[in-house]
C-alpha positions in Angstrom: 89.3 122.4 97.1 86.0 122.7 99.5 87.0 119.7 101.2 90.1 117.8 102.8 90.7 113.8 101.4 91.6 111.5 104.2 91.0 107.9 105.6 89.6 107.1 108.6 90.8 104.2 110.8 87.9 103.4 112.4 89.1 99.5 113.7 87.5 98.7 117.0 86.8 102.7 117.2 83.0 103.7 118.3 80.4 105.0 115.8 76.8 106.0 116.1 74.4 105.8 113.4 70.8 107.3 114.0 68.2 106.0 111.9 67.3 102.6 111.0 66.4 102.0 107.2 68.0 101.3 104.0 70.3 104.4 104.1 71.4 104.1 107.6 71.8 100.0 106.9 74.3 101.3 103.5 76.4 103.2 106.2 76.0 100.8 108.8 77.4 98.3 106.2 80.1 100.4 105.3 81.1 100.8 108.8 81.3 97.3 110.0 83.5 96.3 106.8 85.9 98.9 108.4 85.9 97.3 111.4 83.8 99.9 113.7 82.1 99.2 116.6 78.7 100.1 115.7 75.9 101.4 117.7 72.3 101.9 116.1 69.8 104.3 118.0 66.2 104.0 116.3 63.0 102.9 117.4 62.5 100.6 114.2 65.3 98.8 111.9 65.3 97.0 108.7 65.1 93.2 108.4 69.4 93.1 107.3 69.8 95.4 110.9 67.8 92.5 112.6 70.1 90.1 111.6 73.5 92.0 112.4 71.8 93.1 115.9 71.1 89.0 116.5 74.2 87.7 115.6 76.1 90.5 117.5 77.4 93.0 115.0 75.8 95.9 116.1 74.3 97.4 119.5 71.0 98.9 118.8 69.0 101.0 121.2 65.2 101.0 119.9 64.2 104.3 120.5 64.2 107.8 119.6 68.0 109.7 120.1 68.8 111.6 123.3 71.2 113.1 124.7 74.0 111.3 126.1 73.7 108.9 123.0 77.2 110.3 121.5 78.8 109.5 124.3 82.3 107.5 123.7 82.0 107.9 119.4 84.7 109.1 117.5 81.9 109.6 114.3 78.3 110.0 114.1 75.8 109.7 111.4 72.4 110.9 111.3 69.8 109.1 108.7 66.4 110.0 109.5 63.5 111.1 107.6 62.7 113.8 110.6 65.1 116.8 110.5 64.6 118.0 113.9 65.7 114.9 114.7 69.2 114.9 112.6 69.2 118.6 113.5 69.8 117.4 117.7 72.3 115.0 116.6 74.3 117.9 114.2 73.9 119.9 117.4 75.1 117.1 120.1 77.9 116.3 118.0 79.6 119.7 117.0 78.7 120.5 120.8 81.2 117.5 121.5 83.5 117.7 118.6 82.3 114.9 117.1 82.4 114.7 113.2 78.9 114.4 112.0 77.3 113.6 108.6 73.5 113.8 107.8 72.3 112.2 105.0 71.2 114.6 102.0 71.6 117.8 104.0 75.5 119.1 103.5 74.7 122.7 106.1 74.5 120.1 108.8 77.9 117.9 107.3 81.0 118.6 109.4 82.3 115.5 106.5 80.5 114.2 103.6 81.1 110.3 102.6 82.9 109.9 98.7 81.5 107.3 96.2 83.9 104.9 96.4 85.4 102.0 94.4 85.9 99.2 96.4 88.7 96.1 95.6 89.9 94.9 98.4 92.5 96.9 100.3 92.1 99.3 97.0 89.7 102.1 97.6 89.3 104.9 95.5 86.8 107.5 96.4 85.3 110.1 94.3 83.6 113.6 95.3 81.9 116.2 94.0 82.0 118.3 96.9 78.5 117.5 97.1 77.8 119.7 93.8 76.5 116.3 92.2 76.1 113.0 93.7 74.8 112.0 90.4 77.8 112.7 88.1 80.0 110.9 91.2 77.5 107.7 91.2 78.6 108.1 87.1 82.6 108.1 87.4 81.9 105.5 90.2 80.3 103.2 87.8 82.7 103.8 85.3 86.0 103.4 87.5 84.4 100.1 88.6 84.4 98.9 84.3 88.0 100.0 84.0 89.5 98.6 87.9 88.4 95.1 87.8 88.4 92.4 90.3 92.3 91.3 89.3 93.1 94.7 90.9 92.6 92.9 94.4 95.0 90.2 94.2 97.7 93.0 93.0 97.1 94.7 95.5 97.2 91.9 98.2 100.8 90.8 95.9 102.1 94.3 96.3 101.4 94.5 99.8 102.8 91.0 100.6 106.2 92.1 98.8 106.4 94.8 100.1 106.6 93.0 103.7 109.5 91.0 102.7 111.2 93.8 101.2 111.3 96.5 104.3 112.7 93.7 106.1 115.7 93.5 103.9 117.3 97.0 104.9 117.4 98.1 101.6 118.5 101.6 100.7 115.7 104.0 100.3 116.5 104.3 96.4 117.1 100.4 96.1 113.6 99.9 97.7 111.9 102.2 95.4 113.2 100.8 92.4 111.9 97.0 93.3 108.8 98.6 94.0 108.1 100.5 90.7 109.6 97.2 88.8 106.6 94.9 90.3 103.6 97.8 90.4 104.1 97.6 86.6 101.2 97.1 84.0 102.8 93.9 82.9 102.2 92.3 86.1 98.9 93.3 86.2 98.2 91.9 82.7 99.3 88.3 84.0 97.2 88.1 86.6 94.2 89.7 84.1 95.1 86.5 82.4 95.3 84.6 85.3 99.1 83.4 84.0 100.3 82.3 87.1 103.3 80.3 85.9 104.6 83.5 83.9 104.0 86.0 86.7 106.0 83.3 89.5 109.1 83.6 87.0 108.7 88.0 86.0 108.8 88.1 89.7 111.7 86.0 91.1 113.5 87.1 87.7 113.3 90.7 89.6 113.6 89.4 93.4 115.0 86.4 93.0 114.1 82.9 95.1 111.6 82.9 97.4 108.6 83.6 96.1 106.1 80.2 95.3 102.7 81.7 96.3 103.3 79.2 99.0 106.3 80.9 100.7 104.4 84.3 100.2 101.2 82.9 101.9 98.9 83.5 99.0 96.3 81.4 97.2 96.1 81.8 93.0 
């Protein structure tokens, strides 16, 4: 394995993104939706950048990257077409043990960014190892057929359950078993069929009272 698989929680945490078109705006995207505190250095930006600078999203800095423009980030990104450019900001950031990704050019990658599935709280990433972003785009596009949209409300349900169930101080093996019970492919089949009536009685038949989607906060 080339690579090491982790998550990143980048809430409220500092990232810099050099480079202002579409593939900087896909990572700027991505970025935001995890809750970064984004900051764009590039003398031009796309019309979607525009928007996210006016309405506060991002900082953006329109001009070329210097030194010093690292300062306070915890990741960096570099997405330009120049690579002397993206070359300073590999440099600056393994200079300040900052992990660093630039776009299509894996010698100057301290991390590469995974092709991922996206259903809510569910993510599944995919790699290649950067050995082919093409058959990865392929599995991602097949992954996204086979895990639908239901998969997001299971996961919220889970998640909520799970809440209530930690608070119970439940032994370790009692806990587990509940928890296999509802991640089941039945459940999942109900809500594919949006059979809300049937999944409210499976699930207090295995909990018992207490859960109405109203008491567990969620909307059908």
């Amino acid at each position: 394995m080339r690579y090491f698989p982790a998550f990143l929680d980048l809430q409220n945490r500092r990232c810099v993104v050099v480079g202002g078109g579409r593939v900087a705006e896909r990572k700027i995207r991505s970025l935001l939706r995890s809750g970064a505190e984004v900051k764009v250095v590039s003398p031009e930006i796309t019309r979607r950048l525009v928007r996210l600078r006016e309405k506060g999203r991002i900082r953006h800095q329109s001009r070329s990257f210097r030194l010093g423009d690292l300062q306070g980030a915890v990741l960096a990104f570099a997405a330009t077409d120049d690579r002397e450019t993206n070359k300073r900001v590999f440099d600056q950031a393994s200079r300040q043990k900052i992990p660093v990704n630039v776009v299509d050019d894996p010698p100057l990658c301290s991390f590469i960014v995974p092709s991922v599935v996206e259903r809510g709280d569910l993510l599944v990433a995919i790699s290649t190892s950067g050995k082919s972003p093409a058959l990865a785009r392929l599995l991602r596009q097949h992954l996204q057929q086979e895990i639908g949209p239901e998969y997001r409300f299971f996961v919220k349900l889970l998640g909520t359950i799970r809440k209530r169930i930690m608070a119970l101080g439940l032994r370790t093996n009692e806990k587990q078993k509940i928890f296999r019970q509802i991640a089941h492919p039945e459940i999942l089949t109900l809500i594919r069929q949006k059979n809300f009536q049937r999944l409210e009685k499976r699930l207090k038949a295995l909990l018992g009272p207490g859960l109405s989607w109203k008491e567990l906060g969620l909307k059908k």
